[in-house]
C-alpha positions in Angstrom: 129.3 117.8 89.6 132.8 117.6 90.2 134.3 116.4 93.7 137.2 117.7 95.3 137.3 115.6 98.3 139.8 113.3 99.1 139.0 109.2 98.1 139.1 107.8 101.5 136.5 110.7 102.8 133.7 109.4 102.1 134.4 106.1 103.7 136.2 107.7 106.7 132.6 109.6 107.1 131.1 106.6 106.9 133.2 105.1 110.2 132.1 108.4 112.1 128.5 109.0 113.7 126.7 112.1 113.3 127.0 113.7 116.7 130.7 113.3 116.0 130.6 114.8 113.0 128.4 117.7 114.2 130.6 118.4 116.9 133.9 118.4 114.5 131.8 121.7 112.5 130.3 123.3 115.7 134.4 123.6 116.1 134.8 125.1 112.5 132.1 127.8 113.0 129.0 126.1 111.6 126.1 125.2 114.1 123.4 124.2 111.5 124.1 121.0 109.8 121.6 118.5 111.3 118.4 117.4 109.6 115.7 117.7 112.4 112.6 115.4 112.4 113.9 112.4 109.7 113.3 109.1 110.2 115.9 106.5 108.8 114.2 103.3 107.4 117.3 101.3 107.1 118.5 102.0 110.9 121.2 99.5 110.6 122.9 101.3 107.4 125.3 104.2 107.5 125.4 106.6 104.7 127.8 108.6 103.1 127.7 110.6 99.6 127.9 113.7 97.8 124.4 115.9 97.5 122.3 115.5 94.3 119.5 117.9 94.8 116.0 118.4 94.0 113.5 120.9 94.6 109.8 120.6 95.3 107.1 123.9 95.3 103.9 123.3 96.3 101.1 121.9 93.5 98.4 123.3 92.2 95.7 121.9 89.3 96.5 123.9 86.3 100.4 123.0 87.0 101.8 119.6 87.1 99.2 117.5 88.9 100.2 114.2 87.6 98.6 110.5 88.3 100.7 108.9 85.6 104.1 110.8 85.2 105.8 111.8 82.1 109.7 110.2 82.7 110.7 112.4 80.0 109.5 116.0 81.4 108.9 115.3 85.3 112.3 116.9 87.2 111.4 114.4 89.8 111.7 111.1 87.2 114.6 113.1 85.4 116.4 113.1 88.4 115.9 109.1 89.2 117.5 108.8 86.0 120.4 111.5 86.6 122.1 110.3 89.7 125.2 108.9 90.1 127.1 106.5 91.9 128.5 107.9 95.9 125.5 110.6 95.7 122.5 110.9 97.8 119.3 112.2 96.6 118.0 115.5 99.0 114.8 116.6 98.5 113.5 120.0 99.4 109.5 119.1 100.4 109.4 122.1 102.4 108.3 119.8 105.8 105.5 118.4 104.1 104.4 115.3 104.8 100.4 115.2 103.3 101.6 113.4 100.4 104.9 111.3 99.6 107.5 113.3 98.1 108.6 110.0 96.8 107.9 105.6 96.3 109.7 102.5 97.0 110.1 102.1 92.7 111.8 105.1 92.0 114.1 104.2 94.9 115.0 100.9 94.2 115.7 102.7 90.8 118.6 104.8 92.3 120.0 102.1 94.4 120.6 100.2 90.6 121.9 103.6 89.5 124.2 103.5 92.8 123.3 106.1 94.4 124.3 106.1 97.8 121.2 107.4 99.7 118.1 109.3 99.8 116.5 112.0 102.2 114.1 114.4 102.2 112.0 116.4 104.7 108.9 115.2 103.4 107.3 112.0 103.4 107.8 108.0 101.8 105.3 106.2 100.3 105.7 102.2 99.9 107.3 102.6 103.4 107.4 99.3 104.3 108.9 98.5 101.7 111.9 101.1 102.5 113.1 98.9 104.9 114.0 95.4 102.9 115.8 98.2 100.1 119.9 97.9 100.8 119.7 101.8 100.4 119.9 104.2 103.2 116.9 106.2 103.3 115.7 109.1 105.5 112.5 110.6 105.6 110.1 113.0 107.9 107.3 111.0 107.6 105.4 108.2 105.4 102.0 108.7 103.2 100.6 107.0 100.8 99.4 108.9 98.3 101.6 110.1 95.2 103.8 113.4 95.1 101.6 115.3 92.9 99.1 115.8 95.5 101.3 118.5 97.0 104.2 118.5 95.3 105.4 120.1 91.7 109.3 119.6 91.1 110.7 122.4 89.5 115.1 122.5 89.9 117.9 119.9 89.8 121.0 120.4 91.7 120.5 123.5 93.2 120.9 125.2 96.6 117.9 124.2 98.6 116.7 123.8 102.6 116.5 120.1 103.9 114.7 120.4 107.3 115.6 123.6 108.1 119.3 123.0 106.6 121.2 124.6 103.8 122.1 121.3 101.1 124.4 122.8 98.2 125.1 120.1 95.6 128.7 118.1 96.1 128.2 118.5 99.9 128.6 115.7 101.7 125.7 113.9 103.5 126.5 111.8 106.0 123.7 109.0 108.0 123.2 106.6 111.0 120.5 105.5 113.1 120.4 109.2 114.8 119.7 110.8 111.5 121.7 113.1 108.7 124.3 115.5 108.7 125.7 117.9 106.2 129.2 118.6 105.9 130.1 121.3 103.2 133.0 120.0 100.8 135.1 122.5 101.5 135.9 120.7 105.4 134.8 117.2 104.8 138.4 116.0 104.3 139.7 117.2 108.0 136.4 117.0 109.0 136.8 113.4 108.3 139.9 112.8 110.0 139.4 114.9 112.9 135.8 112.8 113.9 137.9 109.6 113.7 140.5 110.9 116.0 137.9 112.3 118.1 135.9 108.8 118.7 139.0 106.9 118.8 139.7 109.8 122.2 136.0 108.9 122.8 136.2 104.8 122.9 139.3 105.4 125.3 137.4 107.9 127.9 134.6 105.4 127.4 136.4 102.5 128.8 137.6 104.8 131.5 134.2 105.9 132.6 133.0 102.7 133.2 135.7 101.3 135.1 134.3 104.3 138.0 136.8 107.3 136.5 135.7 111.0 137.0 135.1 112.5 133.8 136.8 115.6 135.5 140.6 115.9 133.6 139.3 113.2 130.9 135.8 114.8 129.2 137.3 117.0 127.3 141.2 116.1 128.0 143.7 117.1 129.4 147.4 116.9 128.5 147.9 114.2 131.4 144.5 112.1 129.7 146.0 112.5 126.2 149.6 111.6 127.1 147.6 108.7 128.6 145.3 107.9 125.8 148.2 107.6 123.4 150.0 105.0 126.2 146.5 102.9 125.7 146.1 103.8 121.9 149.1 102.3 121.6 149.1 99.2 123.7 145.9 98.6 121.6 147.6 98.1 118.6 150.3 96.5 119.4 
């Protein structure tokens, strides 16, 4: 998969939170893009990376139902073994949650790979163990038993639905404690700079509001508030 985003976007994303970030595409036209109902594990990470996708149906006996996993055949370990550094690992599991969708191994293997995050709408096994992995990792729920239970993979870097959300491959997914966003490629870059811009206006009304101002002429600005924010911006860096 090739990316055409700028170098610094990822890391500029990376700086912004997700409400930001959903605000900055509700502007651009596009009101789904947060993940509903994911947990993070790793609260104090952000995440940032481009979309590796894979894609769960539901099991059944006479297809796939696996206790020890061929690495050679199974999309799901073919996919461990396929991602690459700056991308993050979404998994269509449909919402569900009655078996893991996948384990604290397989993770930790991605996290050697590089990969720069994993989430899924279904559930985590090894949970517990999620949360002592440097790896950003999202998730709708935890369970212990394995994937097969109720879930076959069957495609690799495809369009699928994450929690209700469209997830093509080389968008950018984007984490903090709140949850996940998904910014298509084709905005990220001024996406990117237009959320930094917007919470650098935000720290500045901030400081405002708590010294007693009215958000009335402030939240959202006015040309007197940004002629003044840009007096403070720059007596901040100075």
């Amino acid at each position: 998969m090739a990316t055409t985003t700028r170098p610094d976007t990822l890391e500029t994303l990376k700086r912004a939170s997700t409400a930001t970030i959903t605000s900055q595409l509700l502007l651009r036209g596009l009101r789904n893009t947060f993940i509903t109902g994911l947990t993070p594990l790793r609260p104090d990470l952000r995440m940032a990376g481009y979309a590796f996708t894979l894609r769960y149906v539901p099991s059944r006996e006479d297809i796939g139902m696996e206790v020890h996993y061929d690495n050679e055949t199974n999309v799901q370990r073919i996919a461990i073994e396929a991602i690459r550094p700056d991308h993050v690992l979404v998994i269509d599991a449909r919402g569900e949650t009655r078996s893991a969708s996948l384990g604290h191994i397989l993770a930790t293997r991605m996290l050697q790979r590089g990969a720069a995050g994993l989430v899924t709408d279904g559930a985590l096994r090894d949970s517990h163990m999620f949360s002592l992995l440097d790896m950003p990792s999202y998730a709708a729920g935890v369970h212990a038993t394995t994937s097969s239970v109720m879930h076959h993979p069957v495609d690799l870097d495809v369009p699928i639905g994450c929690g209700g959300v469209l997830v093509m491959p080389g968008d950018l997914i984007v984490g903090d404690a709140e949850g996940v966003a998904v910014v298509p490629a084709a905005v990220a870059d001024e996406v990117a700079e237009a959320a930094l811009a917007q919470e650098e206006y935000e720290t500045f009304v901030l400081e405002r509001v708590r010294a007693g101002a009215s958000i009335k002429g402030l939240y959202p600005g006015t040309e007197k508030s940004r002629a003044e924010f840009e007096v403070w911006r720059v007596g901040r860096d100075a």
